[in-house]
C-alpha positions in Angstrom: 57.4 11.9 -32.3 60.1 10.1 -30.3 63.5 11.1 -31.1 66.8 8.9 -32.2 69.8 8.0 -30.4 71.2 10.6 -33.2 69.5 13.0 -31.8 71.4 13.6 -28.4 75.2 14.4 -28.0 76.1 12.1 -25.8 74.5 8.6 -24.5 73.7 9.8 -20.9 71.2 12.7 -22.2 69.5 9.8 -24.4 69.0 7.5 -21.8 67.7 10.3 -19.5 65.2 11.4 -22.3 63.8 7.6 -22.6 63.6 7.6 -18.8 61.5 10.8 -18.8 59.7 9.4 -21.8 58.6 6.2 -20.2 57.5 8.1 -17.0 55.1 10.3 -18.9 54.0 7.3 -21.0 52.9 5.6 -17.3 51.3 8.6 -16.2 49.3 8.8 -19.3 48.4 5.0 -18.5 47.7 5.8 -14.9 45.9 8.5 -15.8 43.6 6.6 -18.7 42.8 4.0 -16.1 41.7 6.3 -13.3 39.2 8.0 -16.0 37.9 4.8 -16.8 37.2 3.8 -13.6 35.5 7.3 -12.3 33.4 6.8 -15.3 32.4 3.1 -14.4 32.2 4.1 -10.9 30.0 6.9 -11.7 27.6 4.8 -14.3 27.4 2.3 -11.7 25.8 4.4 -9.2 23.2 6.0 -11.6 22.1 2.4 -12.2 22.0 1.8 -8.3 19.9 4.7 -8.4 17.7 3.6 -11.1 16.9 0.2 -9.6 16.1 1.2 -6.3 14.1 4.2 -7.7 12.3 0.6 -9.7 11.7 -1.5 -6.4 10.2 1.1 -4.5 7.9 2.5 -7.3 7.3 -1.8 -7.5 6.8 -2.1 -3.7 4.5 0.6 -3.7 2.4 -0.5 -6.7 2.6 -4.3 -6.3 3.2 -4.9 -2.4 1.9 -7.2 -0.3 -1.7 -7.0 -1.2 -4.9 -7.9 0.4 -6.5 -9.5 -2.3 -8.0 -12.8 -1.6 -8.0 -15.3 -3.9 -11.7 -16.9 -4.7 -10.8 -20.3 -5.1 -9.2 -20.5 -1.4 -11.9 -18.3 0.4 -14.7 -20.4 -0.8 -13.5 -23.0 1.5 -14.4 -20.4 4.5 -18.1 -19.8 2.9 -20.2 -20.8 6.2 -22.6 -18.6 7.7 -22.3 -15.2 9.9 -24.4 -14.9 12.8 -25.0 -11.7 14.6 -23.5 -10.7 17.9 -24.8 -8.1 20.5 -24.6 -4.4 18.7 -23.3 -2.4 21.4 -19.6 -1.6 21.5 -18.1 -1.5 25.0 -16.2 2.0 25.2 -13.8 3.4 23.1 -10.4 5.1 24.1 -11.1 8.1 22.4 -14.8 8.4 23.8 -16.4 8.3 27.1 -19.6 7.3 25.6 -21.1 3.8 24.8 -21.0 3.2 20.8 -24.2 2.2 19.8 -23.9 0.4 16.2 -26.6 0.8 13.8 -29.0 -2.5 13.8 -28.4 -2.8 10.0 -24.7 -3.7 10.8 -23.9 -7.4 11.7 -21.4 -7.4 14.1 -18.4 -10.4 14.0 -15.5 -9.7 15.1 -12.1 -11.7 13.5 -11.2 -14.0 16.6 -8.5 -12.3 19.1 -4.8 -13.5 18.7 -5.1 -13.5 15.2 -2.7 -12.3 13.0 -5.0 -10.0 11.5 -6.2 -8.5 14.2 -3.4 -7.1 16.3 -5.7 -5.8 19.1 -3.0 -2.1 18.8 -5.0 0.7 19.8 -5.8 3.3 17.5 -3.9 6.7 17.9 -7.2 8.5 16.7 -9.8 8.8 13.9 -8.4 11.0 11.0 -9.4 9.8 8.0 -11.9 7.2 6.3 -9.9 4.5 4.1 -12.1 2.5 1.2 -11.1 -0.5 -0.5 -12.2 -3.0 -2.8 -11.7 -6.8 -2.2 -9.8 -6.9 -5.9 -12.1 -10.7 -5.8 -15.2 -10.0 -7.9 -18.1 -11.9 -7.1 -17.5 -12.9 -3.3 -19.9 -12.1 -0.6 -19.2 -10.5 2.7 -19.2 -13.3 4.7 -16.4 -14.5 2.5 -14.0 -11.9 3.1 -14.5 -11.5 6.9 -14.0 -15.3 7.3 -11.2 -15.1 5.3 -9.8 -12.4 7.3 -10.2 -15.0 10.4 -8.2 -17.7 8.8 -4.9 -18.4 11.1 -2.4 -18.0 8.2 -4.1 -13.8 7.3 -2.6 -10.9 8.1 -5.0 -8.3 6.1 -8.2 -7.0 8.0 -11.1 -4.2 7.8 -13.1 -3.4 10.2 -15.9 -3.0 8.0 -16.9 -5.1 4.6 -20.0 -4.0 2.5 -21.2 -7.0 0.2 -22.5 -6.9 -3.2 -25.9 -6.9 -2.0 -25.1 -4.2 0.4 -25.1 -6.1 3.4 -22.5 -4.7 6.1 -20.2 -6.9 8.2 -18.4 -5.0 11.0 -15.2 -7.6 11.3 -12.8 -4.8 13.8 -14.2 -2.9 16.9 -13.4 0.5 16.1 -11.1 1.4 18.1 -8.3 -1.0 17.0 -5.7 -0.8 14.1 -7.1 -2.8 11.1 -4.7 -4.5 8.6 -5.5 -2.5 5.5 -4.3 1.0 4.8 -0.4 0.4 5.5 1.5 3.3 7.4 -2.2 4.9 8.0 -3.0 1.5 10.1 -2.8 3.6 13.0 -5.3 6.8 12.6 -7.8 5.6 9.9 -10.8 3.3 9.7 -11.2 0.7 6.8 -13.8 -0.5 4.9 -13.3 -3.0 1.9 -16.1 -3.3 -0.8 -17.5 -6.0 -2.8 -17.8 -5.9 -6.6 -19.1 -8.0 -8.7 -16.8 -7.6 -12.0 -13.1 -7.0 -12.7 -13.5 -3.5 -13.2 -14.3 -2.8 -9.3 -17.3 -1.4 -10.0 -19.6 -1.4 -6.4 -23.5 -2.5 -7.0 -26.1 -0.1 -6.8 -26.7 -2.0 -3.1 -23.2 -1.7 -2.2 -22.6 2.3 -2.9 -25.8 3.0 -1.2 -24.9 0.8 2.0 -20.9 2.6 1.6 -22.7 6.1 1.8 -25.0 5.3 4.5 -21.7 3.4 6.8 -19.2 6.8 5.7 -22.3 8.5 7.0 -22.9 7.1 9.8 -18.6 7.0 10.7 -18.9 10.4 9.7 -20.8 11.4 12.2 -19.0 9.6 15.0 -15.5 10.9 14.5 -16.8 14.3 13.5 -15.4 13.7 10.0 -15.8 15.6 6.7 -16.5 14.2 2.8 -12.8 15.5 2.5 -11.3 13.2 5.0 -12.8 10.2 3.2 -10.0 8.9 1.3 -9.3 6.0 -0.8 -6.2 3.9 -0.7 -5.1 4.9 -3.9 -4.2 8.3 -1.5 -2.5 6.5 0.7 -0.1 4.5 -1.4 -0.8 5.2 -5.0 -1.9 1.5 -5.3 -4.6 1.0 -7.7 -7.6 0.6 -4.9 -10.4 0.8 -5.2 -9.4 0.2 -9.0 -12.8 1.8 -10.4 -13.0 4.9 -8.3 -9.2 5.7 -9.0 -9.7 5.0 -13.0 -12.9 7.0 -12.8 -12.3 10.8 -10.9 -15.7 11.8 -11.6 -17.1 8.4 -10.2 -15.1 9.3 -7.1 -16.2 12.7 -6.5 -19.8 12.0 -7.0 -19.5 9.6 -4.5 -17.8 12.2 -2.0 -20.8 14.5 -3.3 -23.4 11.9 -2.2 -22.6 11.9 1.7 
């Protein structure tokens, strides 16, 4: 309670009490005011933290994808013709690469942005995909791949009718499998539906190419991997939404 002129004895105590008083009433102020902004300061940084935490998880998830659209890659529907089947050698073999005569060979043109002729650092893992299109071929996807303006790219694409298209040689970085670019080998697979399920053509062409890659990189079912381990993106959607799907498949090579 703030006391009275009355109060005091003389006028110069007085004054020197309301001097003190309005000090501590300041300080009190000051005080208030620094709080508040400690608190603001302090709820502003949480929410900093929140929304980056948000655009990463949303970067990861919903980046740059290589989903093509089915209306534009119709446009590049024209027919693949086969090239010779013998690789010239590879950096990290002193042997000749002979490829299978079931694989068509046609490689996305040099210079293109998709193919960024960067050497690969190794072989460690296998990398599958799924073109997220249902119902386009192949042929489609590799040509899309081709097109000036892309900058996604497999090295491999296995249609719905389980016909294989070799679009990379295999010692260069593909455009697929983000920061594991560098070490892995790609292949995308056609589907003919939304959910990503592969044909019964398709797995059994997947299986016999994972074999067959297997084999040349001295590779186990364990170091197949899908993108989904890469990134946590949502590829290939059916074999991430079904486990069991996933590890039968890894059973089946």
């Amino acid at each position: 309670m703030e006391k009275r002129r009355e109060d005091f004895d003389n006028y110069e105590d007085y004054e020197n009490y309301r001097r003190r008083r309005r000090e501590y009433i300041i300080r009190q102020k000051v005080a208030r005011r620094k709080r508040r902004i400690r608190r603001r300061i302090r709820l502003l940084t949480f929410e900093i933290l929140i929304l980056a935490g948000v655009v990463l998880l949303a970067v990861k998830l919903f980046g740059p994808s290589k989903t093509v659209d089915k209306r534009e890659i119709t446009l590049y529907d024209a027919a693949v013709p086969a090239v010779s089947t013998t690789v010239e050698k590879l950096d990290f073999s002193n042997n000749s690469t002979e490829i299978p005569e079931w694989i068509v060979v046609n490689y996305i043109d040099e210079g293109n942005p998709s193919r960024s002729g960067l050497k690969l650092d190794g072989v460690n893992n296998i990398v599958v995909h799924y073109v997220g299109n249902p119902g386009t071929t192949a042929e489609q996807n590799r040509n899309f791949y081709n097109q000036p303006d892309s900058n996604v790219s497999s090295h491999f694409v296995v249609g719905i009718d389980g016909h294989v298209i070799m679009c990379l040689p295999l010692d260069e970085y593909s455009a697929a499998s983000n920061h594991r670019n560098h070490d892995t080998i790609s292949i995308e697979v056609c589907h003919e539906d939304s959910t990503g399920e592969f044909s019964a053509e398709a797995y059994d062409s997947l299986v016999k190419l994972v074999d067959w890659l297997m084999e040349r990189f001295d590779l186990e079912a364990d170091d197949v991997i899908r993108h989904y381990d890469v990134t946590g993106k949502m590829c290939p959607l059916y074999y991430v939404e079904h486990e069991d799907a996933w590890e039968q498949f890894k059973a089946d090579l």
